[in-house]
DRENTORKOL-3810 file (N, C-alpha, C; in nm, 4 decimals):
REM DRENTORKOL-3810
@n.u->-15.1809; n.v->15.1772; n.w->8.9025; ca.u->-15.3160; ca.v->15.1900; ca.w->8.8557; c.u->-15.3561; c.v->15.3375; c.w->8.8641
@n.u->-15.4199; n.v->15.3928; n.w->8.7541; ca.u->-15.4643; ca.v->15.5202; ca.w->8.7814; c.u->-15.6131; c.v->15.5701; c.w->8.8637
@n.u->-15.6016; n.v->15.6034; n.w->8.9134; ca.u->-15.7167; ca.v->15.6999; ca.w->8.9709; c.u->-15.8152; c.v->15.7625; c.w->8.8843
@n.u->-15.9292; n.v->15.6869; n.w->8.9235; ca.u->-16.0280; ca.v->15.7426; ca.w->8.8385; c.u->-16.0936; c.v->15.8620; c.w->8.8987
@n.u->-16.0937; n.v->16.0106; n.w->8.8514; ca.u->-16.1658; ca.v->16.0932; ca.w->8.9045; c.u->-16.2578; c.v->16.1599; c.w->8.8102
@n.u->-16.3893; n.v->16.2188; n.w->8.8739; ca.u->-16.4791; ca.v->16.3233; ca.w->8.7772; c.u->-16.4471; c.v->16.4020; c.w->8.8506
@n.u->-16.4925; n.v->16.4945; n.w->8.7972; ca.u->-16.5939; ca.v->16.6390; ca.w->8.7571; c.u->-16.5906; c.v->16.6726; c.w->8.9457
@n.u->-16.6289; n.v->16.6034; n.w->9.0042; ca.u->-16.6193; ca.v->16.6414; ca.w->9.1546; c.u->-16.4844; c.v->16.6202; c.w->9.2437
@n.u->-16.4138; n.v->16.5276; n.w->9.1920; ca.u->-16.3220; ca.v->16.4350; ca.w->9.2424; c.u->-16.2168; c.v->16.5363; c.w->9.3796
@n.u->-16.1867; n.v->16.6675; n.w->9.3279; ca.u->-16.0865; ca.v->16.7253; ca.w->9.3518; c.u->-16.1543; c.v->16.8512; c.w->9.4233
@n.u->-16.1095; n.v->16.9244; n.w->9.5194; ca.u->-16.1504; ca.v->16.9846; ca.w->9.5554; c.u->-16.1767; c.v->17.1148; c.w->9.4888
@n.u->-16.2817; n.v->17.2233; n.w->9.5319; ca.u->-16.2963; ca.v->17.2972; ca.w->9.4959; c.u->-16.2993; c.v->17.3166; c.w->9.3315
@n.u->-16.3694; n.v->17.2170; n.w->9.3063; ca.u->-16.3754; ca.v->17.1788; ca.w->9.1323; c.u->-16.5000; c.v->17.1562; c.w->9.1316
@n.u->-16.6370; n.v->17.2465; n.w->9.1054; ca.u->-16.7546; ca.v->17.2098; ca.w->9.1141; c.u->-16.7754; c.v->17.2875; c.w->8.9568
@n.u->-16.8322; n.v->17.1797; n.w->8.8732; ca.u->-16.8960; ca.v->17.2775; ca.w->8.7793; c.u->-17.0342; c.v->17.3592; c.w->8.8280
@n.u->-17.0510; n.v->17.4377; n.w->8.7289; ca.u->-17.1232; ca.v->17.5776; ca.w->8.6909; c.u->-17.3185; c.v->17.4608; c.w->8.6756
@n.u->-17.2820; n.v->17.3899; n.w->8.6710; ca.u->-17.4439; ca.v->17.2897; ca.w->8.6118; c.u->-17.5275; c.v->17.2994; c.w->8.7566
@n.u->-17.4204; n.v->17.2637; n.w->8.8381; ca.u->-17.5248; ca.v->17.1842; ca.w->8.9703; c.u->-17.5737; c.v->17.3373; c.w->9.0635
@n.u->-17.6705; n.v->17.3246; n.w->9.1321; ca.u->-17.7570; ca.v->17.4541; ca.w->9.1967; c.u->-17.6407; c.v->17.4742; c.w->9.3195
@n.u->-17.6543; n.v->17.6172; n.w->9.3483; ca.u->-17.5497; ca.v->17.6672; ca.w->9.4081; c.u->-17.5755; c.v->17.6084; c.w->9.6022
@n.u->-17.6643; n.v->17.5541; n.w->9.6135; ca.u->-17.6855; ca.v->17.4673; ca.w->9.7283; c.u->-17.6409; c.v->17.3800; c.w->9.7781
@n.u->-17.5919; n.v->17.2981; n.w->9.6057; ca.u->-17.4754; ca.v->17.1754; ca.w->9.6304; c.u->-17.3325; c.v->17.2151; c.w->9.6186
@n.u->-17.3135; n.v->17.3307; n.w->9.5561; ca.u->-17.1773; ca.v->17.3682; ca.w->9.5500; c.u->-17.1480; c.v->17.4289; c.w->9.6768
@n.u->-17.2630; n.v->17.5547; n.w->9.7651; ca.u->-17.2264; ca.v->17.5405; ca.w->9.9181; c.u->-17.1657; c.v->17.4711; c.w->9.9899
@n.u->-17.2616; n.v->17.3287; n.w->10.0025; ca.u->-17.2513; ca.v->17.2145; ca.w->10.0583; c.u->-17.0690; c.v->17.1774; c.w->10.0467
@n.u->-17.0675; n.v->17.1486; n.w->9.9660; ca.u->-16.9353; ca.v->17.1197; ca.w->9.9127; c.u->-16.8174; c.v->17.1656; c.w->9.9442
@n.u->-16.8075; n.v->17.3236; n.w->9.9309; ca.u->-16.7473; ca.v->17.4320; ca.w->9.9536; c.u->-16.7356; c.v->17.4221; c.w->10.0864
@n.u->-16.8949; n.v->17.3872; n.w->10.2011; ca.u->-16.8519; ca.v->17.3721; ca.w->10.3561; c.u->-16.8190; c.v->17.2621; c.w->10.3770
@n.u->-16.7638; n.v->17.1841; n.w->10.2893; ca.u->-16.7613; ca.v->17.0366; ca.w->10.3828; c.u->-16.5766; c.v->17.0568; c.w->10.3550
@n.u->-16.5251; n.v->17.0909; n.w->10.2249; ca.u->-16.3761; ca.v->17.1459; ca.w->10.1783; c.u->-16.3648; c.v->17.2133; c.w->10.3286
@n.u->-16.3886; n.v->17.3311; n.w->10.3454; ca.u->-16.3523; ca.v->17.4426; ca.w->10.5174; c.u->-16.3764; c.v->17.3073; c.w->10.6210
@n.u->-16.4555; n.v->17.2296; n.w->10.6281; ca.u->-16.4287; ca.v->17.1758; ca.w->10.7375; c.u->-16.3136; c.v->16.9738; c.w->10.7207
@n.u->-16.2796; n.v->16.9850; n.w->10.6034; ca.u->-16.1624; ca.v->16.8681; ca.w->10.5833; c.u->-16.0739; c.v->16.9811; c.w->10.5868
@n.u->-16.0451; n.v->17.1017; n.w->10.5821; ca.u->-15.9129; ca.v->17.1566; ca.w->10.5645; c.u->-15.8904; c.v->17.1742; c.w->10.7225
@n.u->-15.9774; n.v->17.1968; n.w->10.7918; ca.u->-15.9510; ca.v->17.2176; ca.w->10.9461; c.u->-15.9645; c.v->17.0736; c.w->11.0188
@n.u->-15.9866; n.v->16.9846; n.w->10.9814; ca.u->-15.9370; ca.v->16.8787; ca.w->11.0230; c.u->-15.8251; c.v->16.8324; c.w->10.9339
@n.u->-15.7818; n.v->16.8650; n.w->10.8825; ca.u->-15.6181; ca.v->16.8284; ca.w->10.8070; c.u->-15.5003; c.v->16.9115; c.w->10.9206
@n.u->-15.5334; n.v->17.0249; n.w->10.9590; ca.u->-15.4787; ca.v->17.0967; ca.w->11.0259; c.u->-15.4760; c.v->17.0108; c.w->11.1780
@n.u->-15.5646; n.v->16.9881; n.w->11.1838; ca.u->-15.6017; ca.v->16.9127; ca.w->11.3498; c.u->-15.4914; c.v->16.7674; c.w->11.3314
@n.u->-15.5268; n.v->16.6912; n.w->11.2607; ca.u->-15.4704; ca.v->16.5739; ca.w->11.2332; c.u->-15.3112; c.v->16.6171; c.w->11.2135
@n.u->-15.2672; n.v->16.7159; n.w->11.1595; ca.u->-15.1359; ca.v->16.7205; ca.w->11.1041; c.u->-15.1055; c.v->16.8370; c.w->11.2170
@n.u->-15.0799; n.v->16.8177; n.w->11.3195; ca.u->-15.0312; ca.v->17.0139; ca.w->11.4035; c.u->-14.8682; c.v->17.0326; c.w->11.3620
@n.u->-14.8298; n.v->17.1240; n.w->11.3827; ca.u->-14.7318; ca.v->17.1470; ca.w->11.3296; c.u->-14.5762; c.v->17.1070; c.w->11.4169
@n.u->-14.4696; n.v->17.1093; n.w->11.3630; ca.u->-14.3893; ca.v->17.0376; ca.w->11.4751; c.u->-14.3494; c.v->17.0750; c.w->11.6001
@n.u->-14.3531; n.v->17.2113; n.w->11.5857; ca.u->-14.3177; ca.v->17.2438; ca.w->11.7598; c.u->-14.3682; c.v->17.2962; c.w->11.8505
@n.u->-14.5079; n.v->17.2377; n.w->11.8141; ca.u->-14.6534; ca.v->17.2468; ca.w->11.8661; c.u->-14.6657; c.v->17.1677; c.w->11.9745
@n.u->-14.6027; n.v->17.0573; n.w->11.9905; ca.u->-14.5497; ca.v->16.9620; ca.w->12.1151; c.u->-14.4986; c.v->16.9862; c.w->12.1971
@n.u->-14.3783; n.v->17.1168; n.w->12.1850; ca.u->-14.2701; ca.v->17.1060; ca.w->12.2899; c.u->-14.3257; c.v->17.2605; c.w->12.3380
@n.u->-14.4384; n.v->17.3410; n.w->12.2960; ca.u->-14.4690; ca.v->17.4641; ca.w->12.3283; c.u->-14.5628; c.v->17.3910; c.w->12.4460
@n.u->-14.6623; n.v->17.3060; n.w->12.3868; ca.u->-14.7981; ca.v->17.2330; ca.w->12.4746; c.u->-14.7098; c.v->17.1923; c.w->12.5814
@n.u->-14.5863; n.v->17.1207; n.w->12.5670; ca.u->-14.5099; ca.v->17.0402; ca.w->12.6979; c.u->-14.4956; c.v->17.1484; c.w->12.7945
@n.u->-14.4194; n.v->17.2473; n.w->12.7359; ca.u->-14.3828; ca.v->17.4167; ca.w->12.8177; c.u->-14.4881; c.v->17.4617; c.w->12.9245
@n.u->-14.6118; n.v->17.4568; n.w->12.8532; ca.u->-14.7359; ca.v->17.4901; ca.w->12.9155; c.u->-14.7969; c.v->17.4239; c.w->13.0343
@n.u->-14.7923; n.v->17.3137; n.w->12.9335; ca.u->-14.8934; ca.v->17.2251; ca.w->13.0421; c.u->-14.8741; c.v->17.0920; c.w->13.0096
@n.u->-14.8003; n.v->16.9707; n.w->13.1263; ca.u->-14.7300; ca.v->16.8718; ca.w->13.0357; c.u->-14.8621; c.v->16.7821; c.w->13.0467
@n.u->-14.9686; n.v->16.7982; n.w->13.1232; ca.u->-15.1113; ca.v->16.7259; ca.w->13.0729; c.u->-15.1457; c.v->16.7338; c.w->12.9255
@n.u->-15.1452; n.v->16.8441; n.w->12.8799; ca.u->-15.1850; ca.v->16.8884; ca.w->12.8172; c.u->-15.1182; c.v->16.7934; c.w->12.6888
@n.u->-14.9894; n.v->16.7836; n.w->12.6635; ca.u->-14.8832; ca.v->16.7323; ca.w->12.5981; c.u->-14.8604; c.v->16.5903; c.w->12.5458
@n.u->-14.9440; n.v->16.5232; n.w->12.7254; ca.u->-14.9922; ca.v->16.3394; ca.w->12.6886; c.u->-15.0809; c.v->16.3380; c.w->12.6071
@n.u->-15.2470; n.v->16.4686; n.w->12.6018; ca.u->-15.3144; ca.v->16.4319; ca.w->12.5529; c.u->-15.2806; c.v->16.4423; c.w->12.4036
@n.u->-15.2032; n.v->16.4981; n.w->12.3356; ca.u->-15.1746; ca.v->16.4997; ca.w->12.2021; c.u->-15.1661; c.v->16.3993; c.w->12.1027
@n.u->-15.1186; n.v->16.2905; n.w->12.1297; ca.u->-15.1289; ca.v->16.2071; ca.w->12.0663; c.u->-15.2726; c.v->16.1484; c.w->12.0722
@n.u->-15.3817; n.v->16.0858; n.w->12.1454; ca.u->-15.5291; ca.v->16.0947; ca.w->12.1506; c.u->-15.5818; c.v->16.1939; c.w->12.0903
@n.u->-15.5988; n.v->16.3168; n.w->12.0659; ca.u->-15.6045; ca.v->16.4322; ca.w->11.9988; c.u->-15.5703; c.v->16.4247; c.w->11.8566
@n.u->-15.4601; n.v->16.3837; n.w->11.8270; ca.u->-15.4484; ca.v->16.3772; ca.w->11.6962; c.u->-15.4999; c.v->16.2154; c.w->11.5937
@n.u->-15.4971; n.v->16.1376; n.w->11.6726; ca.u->-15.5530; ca.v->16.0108; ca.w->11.6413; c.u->-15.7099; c.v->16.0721; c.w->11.5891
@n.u->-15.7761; n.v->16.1204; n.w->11.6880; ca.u->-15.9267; ca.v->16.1266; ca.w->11.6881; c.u->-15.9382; c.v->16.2044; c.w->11.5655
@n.u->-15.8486; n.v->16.3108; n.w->11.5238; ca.u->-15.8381; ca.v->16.4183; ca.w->11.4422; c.u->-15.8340; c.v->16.3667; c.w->11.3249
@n.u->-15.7657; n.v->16.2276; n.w->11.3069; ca.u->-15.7281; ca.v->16.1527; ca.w->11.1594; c.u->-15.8726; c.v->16.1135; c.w->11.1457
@n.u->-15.8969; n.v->16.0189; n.w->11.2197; ca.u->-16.0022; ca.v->15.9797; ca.w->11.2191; c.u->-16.1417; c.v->16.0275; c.w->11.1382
@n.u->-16.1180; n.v->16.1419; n.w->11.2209; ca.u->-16.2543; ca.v->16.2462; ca.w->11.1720; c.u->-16.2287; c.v->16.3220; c.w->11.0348
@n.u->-16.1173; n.v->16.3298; n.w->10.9729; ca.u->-16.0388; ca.v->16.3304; ca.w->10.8675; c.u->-16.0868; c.v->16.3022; c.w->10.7156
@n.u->-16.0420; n.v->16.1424; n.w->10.7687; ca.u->-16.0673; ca.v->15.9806; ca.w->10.6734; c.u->-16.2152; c.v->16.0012; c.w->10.7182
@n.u->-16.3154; n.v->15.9992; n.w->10.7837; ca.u->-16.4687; ca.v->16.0440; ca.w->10.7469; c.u->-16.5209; c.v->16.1641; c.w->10.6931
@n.u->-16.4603; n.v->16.2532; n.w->10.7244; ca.u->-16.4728; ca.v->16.3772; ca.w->10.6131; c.u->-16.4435; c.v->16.3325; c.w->10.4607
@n.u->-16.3500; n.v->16.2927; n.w->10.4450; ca.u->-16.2956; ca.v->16.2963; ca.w->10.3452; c.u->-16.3643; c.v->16.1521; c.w->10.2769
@n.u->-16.3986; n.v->16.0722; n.w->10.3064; ca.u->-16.5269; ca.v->15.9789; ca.w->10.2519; c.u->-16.6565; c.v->16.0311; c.w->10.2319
@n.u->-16.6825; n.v->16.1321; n.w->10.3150; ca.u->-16.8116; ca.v->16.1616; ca.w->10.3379; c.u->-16.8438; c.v->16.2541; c.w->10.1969
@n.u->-16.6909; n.v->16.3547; n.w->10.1726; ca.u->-16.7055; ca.v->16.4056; ca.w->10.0742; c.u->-16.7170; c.v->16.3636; c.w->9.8861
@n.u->-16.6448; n.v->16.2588; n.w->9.9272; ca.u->-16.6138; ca.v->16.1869; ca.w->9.8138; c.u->-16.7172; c.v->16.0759; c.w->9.7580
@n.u->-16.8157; n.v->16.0334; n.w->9.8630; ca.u->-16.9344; ca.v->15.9823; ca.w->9.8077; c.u->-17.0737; c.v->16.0880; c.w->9.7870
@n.u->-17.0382; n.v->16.2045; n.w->9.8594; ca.u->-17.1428; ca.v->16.3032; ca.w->9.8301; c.u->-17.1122; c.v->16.4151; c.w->9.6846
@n.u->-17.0062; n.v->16.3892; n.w->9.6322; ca.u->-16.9910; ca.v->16.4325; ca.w->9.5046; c.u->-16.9793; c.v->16.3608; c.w->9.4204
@n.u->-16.9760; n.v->16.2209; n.w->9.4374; ca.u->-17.0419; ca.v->16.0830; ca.w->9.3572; c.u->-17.1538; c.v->16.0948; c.w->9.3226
@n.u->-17.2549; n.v->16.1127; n.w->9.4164; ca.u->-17.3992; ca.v->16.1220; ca.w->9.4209; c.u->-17.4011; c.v->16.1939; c.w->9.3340
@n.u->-17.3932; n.v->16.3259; n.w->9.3845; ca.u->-17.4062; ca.v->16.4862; ca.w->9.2813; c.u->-17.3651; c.v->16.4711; c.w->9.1232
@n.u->-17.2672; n.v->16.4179; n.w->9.0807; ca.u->-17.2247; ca.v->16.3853; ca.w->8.9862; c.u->-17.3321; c.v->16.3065; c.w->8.9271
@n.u->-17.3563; n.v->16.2014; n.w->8.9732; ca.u->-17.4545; ca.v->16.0979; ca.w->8.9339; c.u->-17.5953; c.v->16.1400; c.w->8.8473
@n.u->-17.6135; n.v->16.2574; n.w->8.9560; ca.u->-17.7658; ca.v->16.3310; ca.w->8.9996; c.u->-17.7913; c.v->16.4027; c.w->8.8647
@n.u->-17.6313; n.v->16.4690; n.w->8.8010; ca.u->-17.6379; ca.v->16.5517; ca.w->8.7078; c.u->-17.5761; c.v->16.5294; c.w->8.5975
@n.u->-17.5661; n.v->16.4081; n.w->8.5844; ca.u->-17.5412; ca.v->16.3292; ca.w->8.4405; c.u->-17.6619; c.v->16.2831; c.w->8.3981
@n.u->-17.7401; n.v->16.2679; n.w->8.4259; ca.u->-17.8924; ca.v->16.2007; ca.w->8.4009; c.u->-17.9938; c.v->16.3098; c.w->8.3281
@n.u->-17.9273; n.v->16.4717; n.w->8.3451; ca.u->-18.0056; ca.v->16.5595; ca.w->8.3157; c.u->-17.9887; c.v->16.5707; c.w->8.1893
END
């Protein structure tokens, strides 16, 4: 089945129509799903440096990265119905 996307769907794809308040918006909510993509995804030998350090530190990683998805998959909803809206807002004009 294909994926239906607009005009907002994709990141950093804001047309030129909507006031530069919502494209802000947008623009900060992109910086903060890209730093929780980073959080959720750490890199691989990011584990065995944390173990080196501090092996507390090392259990908590997996809790850490759970919470990180988490907050993720709500970013990433949060964004995707708030450029629904926007879209919505500015088809009517």
């Amino acid at each position: 089945m294909k994926k239906k996307r607009g005009i907002f769907a994709g990141r950093q794809q804001t047309p030129p129509a909507i006031p530069p308040s919502d494209a802000k918006l947008l623009a900060d909510l992109d910086v903060e799903i890209a730093a929780a993509e980073r959080a959720a995804n750490p890199p691989e030998g990011s584990t065995a440096v944390i173990n080196a350090l501090s092996p507390g530190l090392a259990a908590m990683m997996p809790t850490a990265t759970k919470q990180a998805r988490k907050k993720l998959l709500t970013l990433q909803q949060v964004r995707k119905r708030l450029a629904e809206l926007i879209e919505k807002e500015y088809q009517h004009e």
